[in-house]
N, C-alpha and C positions, 0 to 999 in steps of 0.2 A: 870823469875820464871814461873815453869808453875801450869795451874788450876789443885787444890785438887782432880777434876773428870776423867781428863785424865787418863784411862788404867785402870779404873773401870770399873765394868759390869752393868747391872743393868734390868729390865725389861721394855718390851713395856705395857703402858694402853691404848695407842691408835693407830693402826694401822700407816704403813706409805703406804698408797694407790699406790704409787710406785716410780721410781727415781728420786730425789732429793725433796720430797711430803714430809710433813710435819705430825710427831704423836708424841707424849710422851713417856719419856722414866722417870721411878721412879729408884731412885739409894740410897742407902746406901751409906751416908756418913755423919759425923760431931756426930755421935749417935745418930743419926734420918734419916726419909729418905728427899727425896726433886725432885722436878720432875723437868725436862728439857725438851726445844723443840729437836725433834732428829729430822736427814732426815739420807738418808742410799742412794745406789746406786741402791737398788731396793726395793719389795713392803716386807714388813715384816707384818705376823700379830700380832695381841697383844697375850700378854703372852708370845713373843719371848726374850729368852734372848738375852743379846746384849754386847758389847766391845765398852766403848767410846773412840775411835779414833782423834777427834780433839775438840779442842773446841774454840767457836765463840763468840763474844761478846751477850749479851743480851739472855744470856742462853741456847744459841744453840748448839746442837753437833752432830755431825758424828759417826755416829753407825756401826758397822757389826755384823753378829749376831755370836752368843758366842756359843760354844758347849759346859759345863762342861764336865771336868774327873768325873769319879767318886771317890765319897769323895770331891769332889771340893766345897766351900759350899760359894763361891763368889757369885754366880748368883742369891741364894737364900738371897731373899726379906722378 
């Protein structure tokens, strides 16, 4: 089974300083939001939206950053 957050978007509130560095990622899910430790393959700043690509034990995930379409209203937090 996989995690509820897989292939959600969600926003950065804290930077990730650069590849594989550690920042926060807030996501929309369960009808509330809920934060996650994110790393990425490079540096992202906050407020970047994001793509949760994998997920880790102990609340970790794998980020890329997200572009919306427009009208896309995933990303928004």
């Amino acid at each position: 089974m996989s995690d509820p957050v897989l292939g959600l978007t969600g926003t950065l509130t804290t930077p990730i300083r650069g590849a594989h560095k550690l920042g926060e990622v807030l996501v929309a899910i369960r009808g509330g939001t809920e934060l996650y430790i994110a790393r990425a393959d490079q540096a992202l700043d906050t407020g970047t939206p994001v793509l949760i690509v994998a997920v880790h034990p102990g609340r970790i995930v794998d980020v890329v950053p997200w572009i919306p379409l427009p009208g896309d209203r995933r990303g928004e937090i």
